[in-house]
C-alpha positions in Angstrom: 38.0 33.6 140.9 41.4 33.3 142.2 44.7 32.4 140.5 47.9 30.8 141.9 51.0 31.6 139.5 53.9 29.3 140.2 57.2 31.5 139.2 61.3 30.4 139.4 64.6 32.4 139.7 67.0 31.0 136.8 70.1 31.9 135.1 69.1 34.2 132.4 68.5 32.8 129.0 70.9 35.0 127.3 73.5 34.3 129.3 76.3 31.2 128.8 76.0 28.5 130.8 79.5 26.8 132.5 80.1 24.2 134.0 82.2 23.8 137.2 85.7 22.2 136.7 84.8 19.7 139.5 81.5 18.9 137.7 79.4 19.5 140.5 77.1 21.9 138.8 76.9 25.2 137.0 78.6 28.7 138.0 75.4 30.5 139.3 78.1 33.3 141.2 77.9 36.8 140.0 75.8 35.4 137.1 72.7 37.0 136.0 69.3 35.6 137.2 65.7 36.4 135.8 62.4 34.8 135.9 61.6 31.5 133.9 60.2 32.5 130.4 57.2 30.7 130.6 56.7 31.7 133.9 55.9 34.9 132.7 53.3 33.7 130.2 51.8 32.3 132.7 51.5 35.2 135.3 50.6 37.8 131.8 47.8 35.4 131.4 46.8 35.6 135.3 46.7 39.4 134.8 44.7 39.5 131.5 41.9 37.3 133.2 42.1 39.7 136.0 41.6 43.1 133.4 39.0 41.7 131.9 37.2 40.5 135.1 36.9 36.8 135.4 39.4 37.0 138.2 39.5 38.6 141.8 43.0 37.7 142.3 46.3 37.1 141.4 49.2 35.2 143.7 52.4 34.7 142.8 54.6 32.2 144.3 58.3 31.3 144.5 60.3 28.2 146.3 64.1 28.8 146.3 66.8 31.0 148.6 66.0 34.8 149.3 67.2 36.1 146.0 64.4 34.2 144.4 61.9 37.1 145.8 62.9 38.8 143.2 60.7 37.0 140.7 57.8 37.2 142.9 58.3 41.3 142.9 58.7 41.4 138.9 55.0 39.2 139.0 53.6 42.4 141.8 54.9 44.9 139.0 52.8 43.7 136.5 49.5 43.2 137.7 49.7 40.4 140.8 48.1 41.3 144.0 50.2 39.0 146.6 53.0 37.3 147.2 54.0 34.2 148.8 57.8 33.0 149.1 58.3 29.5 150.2 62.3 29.5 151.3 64.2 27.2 150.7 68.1 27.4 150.5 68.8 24.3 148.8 67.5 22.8 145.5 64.1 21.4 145.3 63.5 18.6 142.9 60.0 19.1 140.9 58.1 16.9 143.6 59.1 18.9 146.4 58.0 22.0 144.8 54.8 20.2 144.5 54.2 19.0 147.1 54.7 22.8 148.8 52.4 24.4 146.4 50.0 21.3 147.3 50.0 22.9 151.1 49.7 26.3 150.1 46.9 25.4 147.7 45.1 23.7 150.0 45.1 27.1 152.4 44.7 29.4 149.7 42.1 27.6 147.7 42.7 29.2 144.2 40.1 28.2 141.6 43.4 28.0 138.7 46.8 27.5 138.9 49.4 28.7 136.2 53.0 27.7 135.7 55.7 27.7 133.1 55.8 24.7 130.7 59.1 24.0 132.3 62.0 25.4 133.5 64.9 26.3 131.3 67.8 25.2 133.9 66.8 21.4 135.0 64.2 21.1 131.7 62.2 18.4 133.8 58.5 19.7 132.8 57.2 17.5 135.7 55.9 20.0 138.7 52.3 20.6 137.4 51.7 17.1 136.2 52.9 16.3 140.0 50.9 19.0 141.5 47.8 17.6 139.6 48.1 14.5 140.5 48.9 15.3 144.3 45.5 17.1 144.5 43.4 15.2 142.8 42.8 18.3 139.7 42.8 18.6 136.4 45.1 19.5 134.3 45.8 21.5 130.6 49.4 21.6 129.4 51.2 23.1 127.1 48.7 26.0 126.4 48.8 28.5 123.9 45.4 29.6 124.3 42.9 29.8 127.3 39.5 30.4 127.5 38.0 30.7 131.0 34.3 29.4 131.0 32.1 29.6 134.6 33.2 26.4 135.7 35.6 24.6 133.4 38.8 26.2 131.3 39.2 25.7 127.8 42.8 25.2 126.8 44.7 24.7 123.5 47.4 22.6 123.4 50.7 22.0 121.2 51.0 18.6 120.6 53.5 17.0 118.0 50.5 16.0 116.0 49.6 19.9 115.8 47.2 21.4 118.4 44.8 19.7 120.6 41.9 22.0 122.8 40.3 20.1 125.6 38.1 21.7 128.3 38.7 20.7 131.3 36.3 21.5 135.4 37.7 23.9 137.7 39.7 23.9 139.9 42.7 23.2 137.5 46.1 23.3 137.1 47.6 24.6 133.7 50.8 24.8 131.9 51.7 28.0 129.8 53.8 27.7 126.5 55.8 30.2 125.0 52.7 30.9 122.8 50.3 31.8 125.1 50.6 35.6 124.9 53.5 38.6 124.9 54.3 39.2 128.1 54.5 42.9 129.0 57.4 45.0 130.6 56.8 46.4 134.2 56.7 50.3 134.0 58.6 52.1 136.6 55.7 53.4 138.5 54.6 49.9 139.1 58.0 48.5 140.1 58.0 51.5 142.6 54.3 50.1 143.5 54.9 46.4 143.9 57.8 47.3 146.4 54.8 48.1 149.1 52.6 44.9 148.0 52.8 42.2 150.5 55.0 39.0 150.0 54.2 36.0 152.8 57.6 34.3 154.1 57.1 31.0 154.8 60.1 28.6 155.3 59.5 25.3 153.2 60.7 22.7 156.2 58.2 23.9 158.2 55.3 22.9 156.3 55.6 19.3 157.4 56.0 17.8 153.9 59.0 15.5 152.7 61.5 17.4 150.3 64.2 15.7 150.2 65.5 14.7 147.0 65.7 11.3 145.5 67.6 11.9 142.4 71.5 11.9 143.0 73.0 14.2 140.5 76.6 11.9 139.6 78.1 14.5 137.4 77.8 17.6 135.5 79.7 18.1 131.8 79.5 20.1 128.7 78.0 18.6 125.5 80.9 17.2 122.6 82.0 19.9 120.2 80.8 19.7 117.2 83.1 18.6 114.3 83.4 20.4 111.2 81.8 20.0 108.3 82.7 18.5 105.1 81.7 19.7 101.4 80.8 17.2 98.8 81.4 17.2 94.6 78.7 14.9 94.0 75.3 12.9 95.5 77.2 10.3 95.0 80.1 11.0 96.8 77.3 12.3 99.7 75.5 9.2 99.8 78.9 7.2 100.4 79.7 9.4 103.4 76.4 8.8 105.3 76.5 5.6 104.7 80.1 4.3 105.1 81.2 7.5 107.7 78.2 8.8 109.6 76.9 5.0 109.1 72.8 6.7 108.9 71.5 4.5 106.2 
């Protein structure tokens, strides 16, 4: 079995986000980057089905400018075999990226392909619906549990109801939640190691798909502060306040 692992440079989580004065975008210059959280559960759960032997291989691959090779080296480090870096120097939107992992998938004919839930900069949570629906596959999202069977994939999914588990044929494309697992750190021997693995260059306007965007981004702006709070003597005096202030009931 082979495994496809979709992973994306972003501004680190712990980091503040601002916004440009123009409000044109973010400041991404001399700000730290890392790989997408989920992403990582999803290439830790590529790795673990590799350990235990249902799987051959493990690919990671990254769309974005030359800096985002940097997430495909952290993936080598702990446990991925390959790597592939589509490049790309401008933003993608979500069906872009699709429809490049669509012409890579079709060469490289994994049997399963992981992702992140979503991305923590745009927060769309669109690509592996897209990519599922470009190539015709199933699809489990959300998971936060997986268990590979011969030829079908059973996957647990959070749901506002709760959890849902569906099994679903291979080939299939899945989305990893937070949940999933604990994604390990990369030791220092095998950082050292995934510097000699191979990485594939390929250069996303070559593949003879259409990427350009169809979204116009207008503007760019920081949520309202939020107002102080209030205290209050009484329910009463609560009640009146939500009802003639806030205006909720």
């Amino acid at each position: 079995m082979k495994i496809l692992v979709a992973v994306k440079r972003v501004i680190d989580y712990n980091v503040q986000i601002r916004v440009k004065e123009d409000g044109t975008g973010v400041h991404t210059d001399n700000v730290k980057m890392s790989n997408n959280p989920p992403d990582d559960n999803a290439v830790e759960e590529a790795v673990k089905l590799k350990e235990s032997g249902k799987a051959k291989e493990v690919i990671a691959i990254t769309v974005g400018e030359e800096k985002a090779q940097d997430t495909v080296r952290k993936a080598l480090a702990v446990g991925a075999d390959r790597g592939i870096h589509v490049k790309a120097d401008n933003y993608i939107e979500p069906l872009g990226v699709a429809k490049i992992l669509k012409k890579v998938i079709e060469k490289e004919k994994p049997d399963i392909v992981f992702m992140g839930k979503q991305a923590i900069d745009d927060d769309c949570n669109q690509t592996g619906q897209m990519l599922s629906s470009l190539l015709g596959w199933a699809q489990g999202t959300f998971a936060s549990k997986i268990e590979v069977k011969d030829k079908s994939i059973q996957v647990t999914r959070e749901v506002d109801e709760g959890l849902e588990t569906i099994e679903i044929n291979l080939p299939a494309i899945v989305t990893c939640d937070l949940r999933l697992n604990e994604p390990r750190y990369a030791s220092l021997p095998n950082i050292m190691k995934a510097k000699k693995k191979p990485i594939e260059q390929l250069i996303a306007k070559d593949l003879g798909v259409d990427i350009s965007n169809r979204i116009q981004q207008l503007k760019v702006e920081e949520p309202p502060k939020r107002k102080g709070g209030v205290k209050v003597a009484t329910v009463a005096e609560l009640v009146s306040k939500l009802k003639n202030e806030a205006k909720v009931i």
